[in-house]
C-alpha positions as CSV (number, residue, x, y, z in Angstrom):
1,X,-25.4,80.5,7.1
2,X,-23.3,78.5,4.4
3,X,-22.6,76.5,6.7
4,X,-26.0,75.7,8.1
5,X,-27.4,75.0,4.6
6,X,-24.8,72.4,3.9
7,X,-25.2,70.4,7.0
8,X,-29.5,70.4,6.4
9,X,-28.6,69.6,2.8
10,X,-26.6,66.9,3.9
11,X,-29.1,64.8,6.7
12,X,-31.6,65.4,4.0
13,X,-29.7,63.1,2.0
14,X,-28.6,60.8,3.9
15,X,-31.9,60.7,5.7
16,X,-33.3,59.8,2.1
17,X,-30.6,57.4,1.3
18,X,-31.4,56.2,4.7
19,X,-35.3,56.3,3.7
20,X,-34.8,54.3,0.0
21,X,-32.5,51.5,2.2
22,X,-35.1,50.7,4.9
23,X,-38.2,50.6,2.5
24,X,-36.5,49.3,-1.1
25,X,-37.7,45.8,-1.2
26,X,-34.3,44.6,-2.2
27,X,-32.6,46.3,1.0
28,X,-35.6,44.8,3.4
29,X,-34.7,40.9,2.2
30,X,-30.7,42.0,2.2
31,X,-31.2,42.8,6.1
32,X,-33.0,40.1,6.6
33,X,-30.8,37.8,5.2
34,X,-27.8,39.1,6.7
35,X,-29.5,38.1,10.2
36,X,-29.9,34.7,9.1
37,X,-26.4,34.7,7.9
38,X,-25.2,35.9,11.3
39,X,-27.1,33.0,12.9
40,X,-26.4,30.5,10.7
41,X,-29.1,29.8,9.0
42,X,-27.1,29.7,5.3
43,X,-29.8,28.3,3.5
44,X,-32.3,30.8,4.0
45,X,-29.9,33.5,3.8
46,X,-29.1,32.6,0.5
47,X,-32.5,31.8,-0.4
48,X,-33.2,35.7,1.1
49,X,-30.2,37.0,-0.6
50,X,-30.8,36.2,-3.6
51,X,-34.6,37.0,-3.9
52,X,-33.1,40.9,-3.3
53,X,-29.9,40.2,-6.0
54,X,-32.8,39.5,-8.7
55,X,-35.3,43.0,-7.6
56,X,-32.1,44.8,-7.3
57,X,-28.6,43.4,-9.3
58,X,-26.8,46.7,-7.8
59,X,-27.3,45.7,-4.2
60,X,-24.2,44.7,-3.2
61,X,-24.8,43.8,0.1
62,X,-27.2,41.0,-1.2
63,X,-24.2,40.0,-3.8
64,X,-22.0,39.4,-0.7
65,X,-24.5,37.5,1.7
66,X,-25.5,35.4,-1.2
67,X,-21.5,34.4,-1.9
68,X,-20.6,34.2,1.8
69,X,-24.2,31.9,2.1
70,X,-22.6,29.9,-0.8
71,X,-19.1,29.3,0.8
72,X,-20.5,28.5,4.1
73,X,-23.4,26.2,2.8
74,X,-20.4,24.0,0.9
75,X,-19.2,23.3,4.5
76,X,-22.6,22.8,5.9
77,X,-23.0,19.8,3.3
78,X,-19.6,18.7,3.3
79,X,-20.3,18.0,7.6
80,X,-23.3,16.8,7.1
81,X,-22.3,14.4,4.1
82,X,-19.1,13.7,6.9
83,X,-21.3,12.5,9.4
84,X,-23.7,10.2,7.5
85,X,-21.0,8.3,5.6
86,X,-19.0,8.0,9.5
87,X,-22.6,6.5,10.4
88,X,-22.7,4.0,7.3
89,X,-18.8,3.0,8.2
90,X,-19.7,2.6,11.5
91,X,-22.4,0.3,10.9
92,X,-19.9,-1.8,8.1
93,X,-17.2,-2.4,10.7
94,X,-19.9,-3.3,13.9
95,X,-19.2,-7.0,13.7
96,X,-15.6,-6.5,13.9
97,X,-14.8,-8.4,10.6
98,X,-13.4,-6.3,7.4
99,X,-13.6,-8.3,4.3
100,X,-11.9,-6.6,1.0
101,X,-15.3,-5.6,-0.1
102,X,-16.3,-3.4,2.9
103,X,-12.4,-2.0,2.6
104,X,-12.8,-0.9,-0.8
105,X,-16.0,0.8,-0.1
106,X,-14.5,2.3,3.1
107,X,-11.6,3.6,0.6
108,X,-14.0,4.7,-1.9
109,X,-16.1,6.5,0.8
110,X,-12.8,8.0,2.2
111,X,-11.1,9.2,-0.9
112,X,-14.3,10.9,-1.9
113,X,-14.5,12.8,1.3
114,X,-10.6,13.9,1.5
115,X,-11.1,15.1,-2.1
116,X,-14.3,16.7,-1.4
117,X,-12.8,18.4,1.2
118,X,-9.8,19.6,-0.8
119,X,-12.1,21.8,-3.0
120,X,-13.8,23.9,-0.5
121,X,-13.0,27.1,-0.8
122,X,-11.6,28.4,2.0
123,X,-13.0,32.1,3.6
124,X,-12.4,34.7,6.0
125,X,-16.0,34.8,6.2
126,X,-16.5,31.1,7.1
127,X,-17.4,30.7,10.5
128,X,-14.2,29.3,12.2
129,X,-16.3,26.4,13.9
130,X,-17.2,25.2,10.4
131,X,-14.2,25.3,8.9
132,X,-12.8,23.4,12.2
133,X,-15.4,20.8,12.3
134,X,-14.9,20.0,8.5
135,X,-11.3,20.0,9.2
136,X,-11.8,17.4,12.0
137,X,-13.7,15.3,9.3
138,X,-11.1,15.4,7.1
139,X,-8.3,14.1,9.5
140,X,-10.9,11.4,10.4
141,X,-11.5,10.2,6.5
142,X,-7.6,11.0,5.8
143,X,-7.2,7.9,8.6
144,X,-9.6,6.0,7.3
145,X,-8.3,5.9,4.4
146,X,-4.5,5.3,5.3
147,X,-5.8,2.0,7.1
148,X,-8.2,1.0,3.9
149,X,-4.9,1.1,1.7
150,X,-3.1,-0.9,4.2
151,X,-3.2,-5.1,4.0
């Protein structure tokens, strides 16, 4: 009978933990941010996550989903920033003539872009085809700017 009491004691409280975490606001965005994290949609995780950190500072999964969003959303802008500054190179060097002034704006572009990339904060929680791609940019501006500093 002990035994019986415990275990009805026990799914009632879990079933109301259970209860409080499906229907708390601050839970309901938390979810729903974590899907957009898992799909990669960082910026409205974050945005999600951290509409349930302010109804709820103790919800810890919204504290982690914002951070992650955070990390991953550094990459995000770091490719994107990658691939418009390849475009305005691209569009320097067309008519196959470098003068000193589109070199030191290459170099400038390039040394911004290595040292950009030199403060992301790597994560285990990064998805690994970010951190590759952004890696791939780096080796790309890294050459760039090797040939920039070369007469």
């Amino acid at each position: 009978m002990k035994a019986k009491s415990f275990f009805l004691i026990a799914f009632g409280f879990i079933a109301a933990m259970m209860l409080y975490f499906f229907t708390h606001p601050s839970y309901e965005k938390s979810l729903e941010a974590k899907f957009y994290y898992e799909t990669g949609n960082y910026k409205e995780a974050y945005k999600l996550a951290k509409e349930a950190f302010k109804l709820d500072p103790y919800n810890k999964m919204a504290a982690t989903i914002m951070t992650q969003s955070q990390y991953a959303l550094r990459y995000v802008n770091y490719i994107q920033d990658a691939k418009r500054y390849i475009e305005e190179i691209e569009a320097l060097v067309k008519d196959g003539e470098i003068d000193e002034a589109k070199r030191a704006k290459i170099r400038t572009i390039a040394e911004i872009m290595v040292e950009t990339y030199k403060k992301l904060a790597p994560s285990v929680f990064v998805d690994e085809e970010l951190i590759k791609e952004a890696k791939e940019y780096y080796d790309k501006f890294e050459q760039l700017l090797q040939k920039a500093r070369k007469r």
